[in-house]
PAZAVO-548608 format. One line per field, with one value per residue (C-alpha): z negated, x negated, y. Coordinates in Angstrom, 1 decimal. Layout:
w = c(Z / ...)
u = c(X / ...)
v = c(Y / ...)
REM end
This chain:
w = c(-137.4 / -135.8 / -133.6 / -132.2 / -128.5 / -127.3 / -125.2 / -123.7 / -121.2 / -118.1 / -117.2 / -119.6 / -121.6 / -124.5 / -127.6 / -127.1 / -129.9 / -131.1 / -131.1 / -133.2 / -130.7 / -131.7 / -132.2 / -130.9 / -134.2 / -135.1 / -131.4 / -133.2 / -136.5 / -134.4 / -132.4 / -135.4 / -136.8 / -133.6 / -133.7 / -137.0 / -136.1 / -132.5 / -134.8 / -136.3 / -133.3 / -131.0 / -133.7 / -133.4 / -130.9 / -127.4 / -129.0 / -132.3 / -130.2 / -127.4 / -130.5 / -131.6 / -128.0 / -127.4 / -130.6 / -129.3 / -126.0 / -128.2 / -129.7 / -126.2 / -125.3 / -128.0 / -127.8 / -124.4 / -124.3 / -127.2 / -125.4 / -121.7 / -123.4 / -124.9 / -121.4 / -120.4 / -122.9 / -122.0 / -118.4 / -117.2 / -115.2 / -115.0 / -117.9 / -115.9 / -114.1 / -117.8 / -118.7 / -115.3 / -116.0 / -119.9 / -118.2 / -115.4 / -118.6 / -120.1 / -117.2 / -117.4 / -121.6 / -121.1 / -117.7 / -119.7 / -123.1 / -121.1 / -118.8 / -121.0 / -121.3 / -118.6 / -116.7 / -119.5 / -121.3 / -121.3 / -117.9 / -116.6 / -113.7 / -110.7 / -111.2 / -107.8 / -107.5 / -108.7 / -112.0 / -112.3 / -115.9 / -117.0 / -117.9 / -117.1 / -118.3 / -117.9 / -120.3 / -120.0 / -123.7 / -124.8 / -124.3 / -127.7 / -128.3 / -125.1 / -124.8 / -122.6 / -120.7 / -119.4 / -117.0 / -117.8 / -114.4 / -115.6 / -119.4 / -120.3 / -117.6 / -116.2 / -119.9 / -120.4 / -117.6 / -119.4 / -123.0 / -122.8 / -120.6 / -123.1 / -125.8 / -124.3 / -123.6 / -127.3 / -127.0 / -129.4 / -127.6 / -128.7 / -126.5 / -125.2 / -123.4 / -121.1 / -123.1 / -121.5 / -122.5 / -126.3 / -128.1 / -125.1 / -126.4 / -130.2 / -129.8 / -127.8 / -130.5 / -133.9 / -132.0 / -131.9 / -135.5 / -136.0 / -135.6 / -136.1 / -139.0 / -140.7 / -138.6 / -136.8 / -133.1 / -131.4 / -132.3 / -131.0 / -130.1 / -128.9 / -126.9 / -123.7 / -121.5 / -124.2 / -126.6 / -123.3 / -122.6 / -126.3 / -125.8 / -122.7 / -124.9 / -127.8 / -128.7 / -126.3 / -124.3 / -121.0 / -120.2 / -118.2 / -116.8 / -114.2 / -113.1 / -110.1 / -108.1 / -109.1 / -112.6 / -112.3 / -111.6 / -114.6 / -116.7 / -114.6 / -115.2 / -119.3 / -118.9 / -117.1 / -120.2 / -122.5 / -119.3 / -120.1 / -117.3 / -115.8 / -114.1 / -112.1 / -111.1 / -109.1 / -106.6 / -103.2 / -99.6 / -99.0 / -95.4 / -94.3 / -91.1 / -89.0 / -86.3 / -83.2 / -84.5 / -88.2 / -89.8 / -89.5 / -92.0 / -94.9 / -93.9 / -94.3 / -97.8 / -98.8 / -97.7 / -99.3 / -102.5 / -101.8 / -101.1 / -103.4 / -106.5 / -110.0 / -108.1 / -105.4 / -108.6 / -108.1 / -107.0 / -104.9 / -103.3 / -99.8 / -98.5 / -94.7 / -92.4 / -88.8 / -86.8 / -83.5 / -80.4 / -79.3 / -82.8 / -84.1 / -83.5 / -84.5 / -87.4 / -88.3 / -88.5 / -90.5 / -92.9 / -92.8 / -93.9 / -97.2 / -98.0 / -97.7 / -100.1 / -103.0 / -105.4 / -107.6 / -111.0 / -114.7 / -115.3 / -116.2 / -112.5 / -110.6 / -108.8 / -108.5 / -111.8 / -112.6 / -111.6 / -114.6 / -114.3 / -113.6 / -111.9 / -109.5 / -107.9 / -106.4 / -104.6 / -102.9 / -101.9 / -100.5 / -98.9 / -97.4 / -96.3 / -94.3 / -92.8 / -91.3 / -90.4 / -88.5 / -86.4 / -88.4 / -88.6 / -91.6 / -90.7 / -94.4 / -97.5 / -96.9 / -99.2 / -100.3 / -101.4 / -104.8 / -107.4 / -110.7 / -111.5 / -109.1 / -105.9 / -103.5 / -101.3 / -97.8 / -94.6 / -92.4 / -88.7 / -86.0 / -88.8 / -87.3 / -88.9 / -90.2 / -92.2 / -95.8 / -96.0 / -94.5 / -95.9 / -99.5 / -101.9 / -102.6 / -105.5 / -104.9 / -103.0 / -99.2 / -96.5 / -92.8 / -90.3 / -87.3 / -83.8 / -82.7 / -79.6 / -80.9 / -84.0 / -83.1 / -83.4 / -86.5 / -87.8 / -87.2 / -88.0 / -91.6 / -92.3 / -91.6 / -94.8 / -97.9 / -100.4 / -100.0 / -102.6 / -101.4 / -98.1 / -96.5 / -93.5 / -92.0 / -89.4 / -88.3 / -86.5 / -87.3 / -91.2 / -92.2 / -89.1 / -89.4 / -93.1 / -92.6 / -90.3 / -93.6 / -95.6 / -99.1 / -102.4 / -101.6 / -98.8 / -99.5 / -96.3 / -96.0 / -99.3 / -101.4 / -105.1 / -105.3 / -105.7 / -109.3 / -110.1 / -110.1 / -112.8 / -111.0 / -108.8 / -108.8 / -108.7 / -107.7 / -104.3 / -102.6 / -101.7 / -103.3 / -105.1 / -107.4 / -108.2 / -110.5 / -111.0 / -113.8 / -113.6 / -112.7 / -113.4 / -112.1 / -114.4 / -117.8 / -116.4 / -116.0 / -120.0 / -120.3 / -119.8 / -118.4 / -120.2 / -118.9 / -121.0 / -119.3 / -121.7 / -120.5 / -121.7 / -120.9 / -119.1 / -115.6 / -113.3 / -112.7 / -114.8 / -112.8 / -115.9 / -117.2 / -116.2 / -116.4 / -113.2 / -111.1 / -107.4 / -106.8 / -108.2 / -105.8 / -102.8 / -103.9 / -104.3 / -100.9 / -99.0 / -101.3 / -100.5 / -96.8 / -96.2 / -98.2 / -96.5 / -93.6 / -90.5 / -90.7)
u = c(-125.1 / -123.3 / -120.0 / -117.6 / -115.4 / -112.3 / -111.2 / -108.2 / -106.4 / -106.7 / -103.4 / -101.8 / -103.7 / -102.9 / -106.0 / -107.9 / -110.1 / -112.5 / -116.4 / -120.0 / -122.1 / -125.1 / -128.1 / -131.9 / -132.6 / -129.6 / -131.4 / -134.8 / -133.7 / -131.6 / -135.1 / -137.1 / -134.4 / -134.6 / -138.3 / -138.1 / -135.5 / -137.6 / -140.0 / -137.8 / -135.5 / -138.7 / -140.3 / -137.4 / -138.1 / -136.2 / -133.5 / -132.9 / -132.0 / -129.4 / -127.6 / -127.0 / -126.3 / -123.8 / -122.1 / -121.7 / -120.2 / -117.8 / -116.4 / -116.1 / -114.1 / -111.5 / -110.8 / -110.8 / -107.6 / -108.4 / -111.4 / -109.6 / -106.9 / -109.7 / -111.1 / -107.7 / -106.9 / -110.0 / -110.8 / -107.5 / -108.0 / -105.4 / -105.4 / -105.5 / -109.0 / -110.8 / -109.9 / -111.8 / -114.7 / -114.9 / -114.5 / -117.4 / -119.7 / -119.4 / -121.5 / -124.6 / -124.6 / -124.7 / -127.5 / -129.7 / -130.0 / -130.3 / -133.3 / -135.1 / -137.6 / -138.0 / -138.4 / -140.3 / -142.3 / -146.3 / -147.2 / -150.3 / -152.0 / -154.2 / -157.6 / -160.0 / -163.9 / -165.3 / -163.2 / -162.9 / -164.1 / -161.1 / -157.8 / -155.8 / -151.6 / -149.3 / -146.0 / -143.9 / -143.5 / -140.9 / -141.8 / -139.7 / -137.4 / -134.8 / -132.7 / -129.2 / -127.5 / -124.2 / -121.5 / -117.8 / -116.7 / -117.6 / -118.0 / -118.7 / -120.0 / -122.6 / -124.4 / -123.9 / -126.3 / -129.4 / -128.1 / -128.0 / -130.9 / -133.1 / -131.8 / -132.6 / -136.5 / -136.8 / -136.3 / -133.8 / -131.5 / -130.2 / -127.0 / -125.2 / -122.0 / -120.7 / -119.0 / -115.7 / -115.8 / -117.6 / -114.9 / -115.8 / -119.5 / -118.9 / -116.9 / -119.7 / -122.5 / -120.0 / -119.4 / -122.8 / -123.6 / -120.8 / -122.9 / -126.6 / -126.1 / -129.4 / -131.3 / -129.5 / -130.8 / -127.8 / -127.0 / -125.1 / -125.2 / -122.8 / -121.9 / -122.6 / -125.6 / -127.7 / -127.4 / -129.0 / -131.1 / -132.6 / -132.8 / -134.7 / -137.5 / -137.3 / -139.9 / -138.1 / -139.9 / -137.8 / -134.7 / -132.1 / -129.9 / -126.4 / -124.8 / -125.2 / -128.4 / -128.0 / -128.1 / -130.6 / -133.2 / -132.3 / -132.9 / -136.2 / -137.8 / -137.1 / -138.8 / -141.8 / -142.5 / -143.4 / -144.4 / -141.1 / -140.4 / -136.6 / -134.9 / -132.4 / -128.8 / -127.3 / -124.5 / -124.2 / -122.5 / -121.7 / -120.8 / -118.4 / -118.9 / -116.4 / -117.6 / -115.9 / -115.5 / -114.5 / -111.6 / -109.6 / -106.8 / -109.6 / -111.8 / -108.6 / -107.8 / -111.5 / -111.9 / -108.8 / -109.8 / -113.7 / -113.1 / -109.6 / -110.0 / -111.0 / -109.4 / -112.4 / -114.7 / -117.4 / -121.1 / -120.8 / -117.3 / -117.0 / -116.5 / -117.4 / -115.8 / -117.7 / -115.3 / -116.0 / -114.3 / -112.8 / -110.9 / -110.6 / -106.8 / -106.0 / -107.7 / -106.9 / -103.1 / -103.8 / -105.9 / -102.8 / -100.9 / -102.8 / -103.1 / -100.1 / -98.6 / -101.1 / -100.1 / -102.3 / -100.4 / -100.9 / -98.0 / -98.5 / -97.2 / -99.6 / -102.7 / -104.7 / -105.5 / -106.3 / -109.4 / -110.9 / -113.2 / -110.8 / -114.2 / -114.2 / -110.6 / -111.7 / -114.9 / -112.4 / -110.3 / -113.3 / -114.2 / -110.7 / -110.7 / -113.8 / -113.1 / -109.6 / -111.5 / -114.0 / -111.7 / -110.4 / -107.0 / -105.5 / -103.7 / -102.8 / -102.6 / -104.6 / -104.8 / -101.3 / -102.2 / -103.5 / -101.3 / -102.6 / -105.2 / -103.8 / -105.3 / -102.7 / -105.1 / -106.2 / -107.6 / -109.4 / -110.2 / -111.9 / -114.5 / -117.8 / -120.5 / -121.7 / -118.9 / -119.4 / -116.6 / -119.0 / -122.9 / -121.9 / -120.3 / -116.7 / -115.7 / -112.2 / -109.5 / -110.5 / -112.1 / -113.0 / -112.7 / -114.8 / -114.9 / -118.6 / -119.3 / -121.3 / -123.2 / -126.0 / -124.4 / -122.6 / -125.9 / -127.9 / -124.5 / -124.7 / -128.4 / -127.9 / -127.7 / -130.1 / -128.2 / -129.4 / -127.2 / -124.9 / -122.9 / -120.2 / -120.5 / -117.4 / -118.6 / -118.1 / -121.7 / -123.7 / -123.2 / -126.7 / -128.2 / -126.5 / -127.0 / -130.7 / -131.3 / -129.6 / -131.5 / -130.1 / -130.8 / -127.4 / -125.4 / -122.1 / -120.9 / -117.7 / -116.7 / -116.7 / -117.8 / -119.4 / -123.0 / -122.7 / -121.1 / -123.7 / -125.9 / -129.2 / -129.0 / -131.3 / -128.7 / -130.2 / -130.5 / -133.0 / -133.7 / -130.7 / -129.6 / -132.4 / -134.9 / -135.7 / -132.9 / -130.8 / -129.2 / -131.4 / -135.4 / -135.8 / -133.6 / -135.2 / -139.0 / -137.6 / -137.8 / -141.1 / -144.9 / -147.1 / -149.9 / -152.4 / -155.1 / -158.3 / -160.0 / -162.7 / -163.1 / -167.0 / -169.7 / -169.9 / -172.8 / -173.3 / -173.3 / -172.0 / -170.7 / -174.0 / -176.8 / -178.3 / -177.7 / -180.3 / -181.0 / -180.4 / -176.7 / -176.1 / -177.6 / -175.2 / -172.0 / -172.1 / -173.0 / -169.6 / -167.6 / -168.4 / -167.8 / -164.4 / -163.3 / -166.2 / -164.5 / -161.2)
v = c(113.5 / 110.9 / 111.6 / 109.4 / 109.0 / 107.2 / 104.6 / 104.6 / 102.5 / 103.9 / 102.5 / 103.5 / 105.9 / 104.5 / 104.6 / 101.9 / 102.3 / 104.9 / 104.5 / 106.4 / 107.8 / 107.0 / 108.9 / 108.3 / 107.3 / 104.7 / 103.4 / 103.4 / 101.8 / 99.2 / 98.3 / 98.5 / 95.7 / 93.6 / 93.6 / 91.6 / 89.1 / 88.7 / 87.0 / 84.6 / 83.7 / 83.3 / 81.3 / 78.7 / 75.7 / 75.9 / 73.1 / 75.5 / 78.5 / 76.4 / 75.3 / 78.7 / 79.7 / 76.3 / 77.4 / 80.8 / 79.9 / 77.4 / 80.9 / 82.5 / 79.4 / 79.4 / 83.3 / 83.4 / 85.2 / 87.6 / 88.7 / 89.0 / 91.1 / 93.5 / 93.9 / 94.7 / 97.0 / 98.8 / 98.7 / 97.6 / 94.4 / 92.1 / 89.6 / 86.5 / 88.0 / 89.0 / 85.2 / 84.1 / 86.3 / 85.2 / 81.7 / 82.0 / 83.4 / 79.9 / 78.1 / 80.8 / 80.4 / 76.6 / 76.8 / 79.2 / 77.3 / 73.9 / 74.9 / 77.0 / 74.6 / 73.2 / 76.3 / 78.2 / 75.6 / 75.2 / 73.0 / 71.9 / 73.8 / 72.8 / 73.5 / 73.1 / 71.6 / 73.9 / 74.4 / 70.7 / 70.4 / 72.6 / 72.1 / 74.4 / 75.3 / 78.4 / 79.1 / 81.8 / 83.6 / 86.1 / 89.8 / 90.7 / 93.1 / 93.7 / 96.9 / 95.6 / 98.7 / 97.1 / 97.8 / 98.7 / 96.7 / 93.5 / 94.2 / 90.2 / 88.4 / 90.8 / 91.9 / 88.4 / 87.5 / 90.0 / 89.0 / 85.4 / 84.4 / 87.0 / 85.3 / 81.4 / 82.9 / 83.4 / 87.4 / 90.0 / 92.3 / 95.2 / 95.9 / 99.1 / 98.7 / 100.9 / 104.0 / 102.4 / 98.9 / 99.5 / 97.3 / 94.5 / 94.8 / 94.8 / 91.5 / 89.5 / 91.2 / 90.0 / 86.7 / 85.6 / 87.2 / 84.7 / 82.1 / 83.2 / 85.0 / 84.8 / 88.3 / 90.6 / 88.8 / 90.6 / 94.2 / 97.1 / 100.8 / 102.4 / 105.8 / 107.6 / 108.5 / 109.8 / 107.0 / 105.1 / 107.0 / 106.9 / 103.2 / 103.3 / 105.9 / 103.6 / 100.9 / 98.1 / 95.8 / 95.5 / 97.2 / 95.4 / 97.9 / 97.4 / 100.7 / 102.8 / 103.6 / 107.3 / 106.5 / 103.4 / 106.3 / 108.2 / 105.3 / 104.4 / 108.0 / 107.7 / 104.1 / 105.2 / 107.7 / 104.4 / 101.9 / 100.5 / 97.2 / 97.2 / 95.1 / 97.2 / 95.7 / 98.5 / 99.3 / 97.9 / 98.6 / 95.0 / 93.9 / 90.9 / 89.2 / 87.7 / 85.5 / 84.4 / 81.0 / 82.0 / 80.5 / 83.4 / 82.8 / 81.8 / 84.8 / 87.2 / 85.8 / 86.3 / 89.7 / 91.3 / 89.5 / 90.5 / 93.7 / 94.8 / 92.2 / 94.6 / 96.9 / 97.0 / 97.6 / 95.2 / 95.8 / 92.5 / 93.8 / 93.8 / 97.6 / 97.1 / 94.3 / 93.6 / 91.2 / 89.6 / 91.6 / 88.0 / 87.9 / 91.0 / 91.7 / 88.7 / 88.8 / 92.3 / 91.0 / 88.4 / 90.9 / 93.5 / 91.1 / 89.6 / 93.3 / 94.3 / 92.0 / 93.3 / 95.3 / 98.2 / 99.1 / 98.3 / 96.4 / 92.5 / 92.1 / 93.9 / 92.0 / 94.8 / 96.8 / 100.8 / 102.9 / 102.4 / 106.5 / 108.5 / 110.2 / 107.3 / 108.3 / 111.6 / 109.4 / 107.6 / 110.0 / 111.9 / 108.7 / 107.8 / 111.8 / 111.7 / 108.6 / 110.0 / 113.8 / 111.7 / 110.0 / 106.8 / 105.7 / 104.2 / 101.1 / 100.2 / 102.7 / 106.2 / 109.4 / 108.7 / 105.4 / 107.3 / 107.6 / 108.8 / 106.1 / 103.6 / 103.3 / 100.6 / 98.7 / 101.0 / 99.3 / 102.0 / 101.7 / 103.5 / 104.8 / 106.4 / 104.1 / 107.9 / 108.1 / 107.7 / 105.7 / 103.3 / 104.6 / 105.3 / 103.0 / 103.6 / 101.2 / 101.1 / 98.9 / 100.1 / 98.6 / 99.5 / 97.2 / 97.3 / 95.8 / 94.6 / 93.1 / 89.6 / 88.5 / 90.4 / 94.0 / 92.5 / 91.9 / 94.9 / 97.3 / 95.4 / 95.7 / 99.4 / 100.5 / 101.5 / 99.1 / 95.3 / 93.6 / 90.8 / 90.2 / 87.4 / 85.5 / 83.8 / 81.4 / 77.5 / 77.0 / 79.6 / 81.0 / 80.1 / 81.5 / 84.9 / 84.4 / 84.6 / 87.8 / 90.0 / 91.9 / 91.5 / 89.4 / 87.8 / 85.7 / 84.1 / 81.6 / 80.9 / 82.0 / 85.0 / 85.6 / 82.0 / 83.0 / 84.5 / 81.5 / 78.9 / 79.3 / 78.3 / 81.0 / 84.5 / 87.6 / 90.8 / 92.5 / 95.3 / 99.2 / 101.0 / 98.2 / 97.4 / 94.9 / 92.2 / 89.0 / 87.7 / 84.1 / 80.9 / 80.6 / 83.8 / 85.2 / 83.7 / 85.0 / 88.4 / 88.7 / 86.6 / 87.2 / 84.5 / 83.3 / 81.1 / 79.3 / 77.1 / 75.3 / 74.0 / 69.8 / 69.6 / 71.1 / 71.1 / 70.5 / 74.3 / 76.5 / 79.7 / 82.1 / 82.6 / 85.3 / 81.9 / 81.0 / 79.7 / 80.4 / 76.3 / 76.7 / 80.0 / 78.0 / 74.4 / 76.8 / 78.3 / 74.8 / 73.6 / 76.4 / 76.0 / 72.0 / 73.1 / 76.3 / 77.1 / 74.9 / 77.1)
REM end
């Protein structure tokens, strides 16, 4: 039997709406749905599905501020941020549909002396049926980057939203039925772990999942019981680099909104800051004071929005209370800085890099700031972590250089949030943090197989696939292969 949940604002706590849990076999029957429409949508030329998807995104566009004020409603950002996200959403739909074939369509292949008489090509074809396990943090952009560059590779998705955002999902899933009305491409289930779980056993042929590392390797272990592929989108630790010759007024704007914007609710938020010894009072000033004139609440006022898991607030506090046991001072906010389910932006300093203030992920409006002595420190205190997802370098002359000694999928110079907003880009990071990509080229393979075809256009001079091969044709491969390869 089917039961239902809640959502309530978790700045208010006001219903939100009310949602089926459902079962392993409303998952099934969904699949078993998709699997038919996977037919018909892949059977459609590349140029039949980006009309469907450009009418889509035309939807998006004019309800921008219905949408944003369901996100609201539900997770609590401010309104103006849901209509940004909903906004940045429109570039990926638009990327996807325009370079699916280019980047997905049959090309021709090299083919060497020996394989001269071939021709050879390689397209990338839809796997099928694609189970979506989104996040509630960014409940239309992120799904959005699984759902939409699935759906541009010819592939059906069947779609679970985060059990706090479920009226976020329902509205992306009726939008497109909107406009592809003929087979249920898009469809939704919604509900809590287990309903996820039963996707990730059901007959899907990827799963693309965003959430924490913890849960990541639930979701990994129920795909390995079917050989299930994932592509894993998980949390992150991300580090901020001030160099000695950083605009420090830009670089203080970027790491309060970095590190405090969703309410410090972003995979790709910055949590640690490493700031050159020559600059770091002055730029810790400069931080203290951006901070300090942001504001966490839920009314229309308010900058900085709710904890959206009320779970997530006692993580923080652990986080802010180990950071002032082990020796760190609070310079802006602390443990009095929580309020219900508002959290007012916290600086920490003086943190032990032990801390887990500083090793686990906080999701909240906090950062610690810390002194190092030159880039290289800065460098090797930021790659000290398991997590590998994104990270910020403020530097005049040498972003790219630092940029390239950090391990992570990720590297934003000068700037903060801008890789997720160009289309063409991988997203994705390393260890803790995942695998696989969404957005760009790499993002439409992930929900494609390769398939390679030589056809051979006549016959060669030797004939080498054959137990017909004669001793002549061994003796004229190997004086080939060694005037091509033998004088290296």
């Amino acid at each position: 039997m089917t039961t239902g949940f809640e959502v309530r604002n978790p700045g208010t706590g006001d219903l939100a709406g009310e949602y089926p849990v459902h079962t392993a076999a409303d998952v099934q029957a969904a699949v078993a749905r998709a699997r038919g429409a996977a037919a018909w949508w892949g059977g459609l030329t590349f140029a039949e599905r980006a009309e469907r998807l450009a009418k889509f995104r035309g939807v998006m566009a004019r309800r921008t501020q219905q949408l944003a004020g369901l996100m609201h409603n539900e997770m609590g950002k401010p309104h103006s941020d849901a209509a940004l996200e909903v906004a940045l959403s429109l570039d990926h739909i638009a990327w996807a549909a325009k370079n699916a074939p280019k980047v997905l369509g049959r090309r021709r292949a090299g083919v060497g002396m020996l394989t001269a008489n071939q021709r050879a090509t390689v397209e990338y074809k839809p796997l099928g049926v694609i189970g979506v396990i989104g996040p509630w943090n960014y409940p239309v952009f992120t799904p959005l980057g699984s759902i939409v560059y699935a759906l541009a590779a010819g592939n059906a998705v069947v779609f679970k939203p985060s059990e706090f955002t479920p009226g976020t999902g329902a509205w992306l899933v009726d939008a497109f039925n909107q406009v592809v009305p003929e087979h249920p491409v898009v469809q939704l289930v919604t509900g809590d772990g287990s309903t996820g779980a039963a996707l990730c056993r059901s007959a899907v042929d990827k799963i693309a999942f965003t959430g924490s590392t913890a849960t990541a390797a639930k979701v990994m272990a129920a795909c390995a019981e079917r050989l299930t592929p994932l592509v894993a989108e998980c949390g992150g630790k991300d580090a901020f680099i001030v160099d000695e010759d950083a605009d420090l007024d830009a670089a203080a704007d970027a790491a309060v909104w970095a590190g405090m914007a969703n309410a410090g609710q972003s995979c790709i938020g910055t949590e640690r800051l490493y700031v050159h010894a020559a600059v770091y009072d002055e730029f810790l000033a400069k931080l203290l004071a951006v901070a300090g004139e942001q504001r966490a609440g839920s009314d229309p006022d308010a900058k900085i929005g709710p904890i959206t898991m009320p779970s997530q607030l006692e993580v923080i506090r652990s986080h802010i209370g180990d950071a002032l046991a082990r020796g760190g001072r609070a310079v802006l906010g602390g443990l009095n800085a929580i309020t219900g389910q508002v959290v007012q932006p916290t600086v920490l300093v003086d943190v032990p890099e032990d801390s887990v203030a500083v090793t686990e992920e906080t999701f909240g409006p906090t950062l610690t700031v810390t002194r190092v002595r030159d880039r290289d420190e800065a460098v090797a205190l930021a790659n000290a972590t398991g997590y590998g997802l994104g990270a910020v370098v403020y530097s005049a002359r040498h972003g790219n250089e630092i940029a390239d000694r950090l391990r992570c999928g990720m590297v934003a110079v000068n700037g903060v949030f801008n890789y997720p907003q160009i289309p063409s880009l991988p997203f994705g990071g390393v260890g803790k943090s995942g695998f696989g990509r969404i957005h760009g080229p790499d993002g439409l393979r992930e929900f494609c197989y390769a398939q390679s075809v030589a056809r051979q256009r006549f016959s060669g001079p030797l004939a080498l696939t054959t137990f017909g091969r004669t001793a002549k044709s061994d003796a004229l491969v190997g004086k080939i292969m060694t005037l091509l390869h033998g004088r290296h």
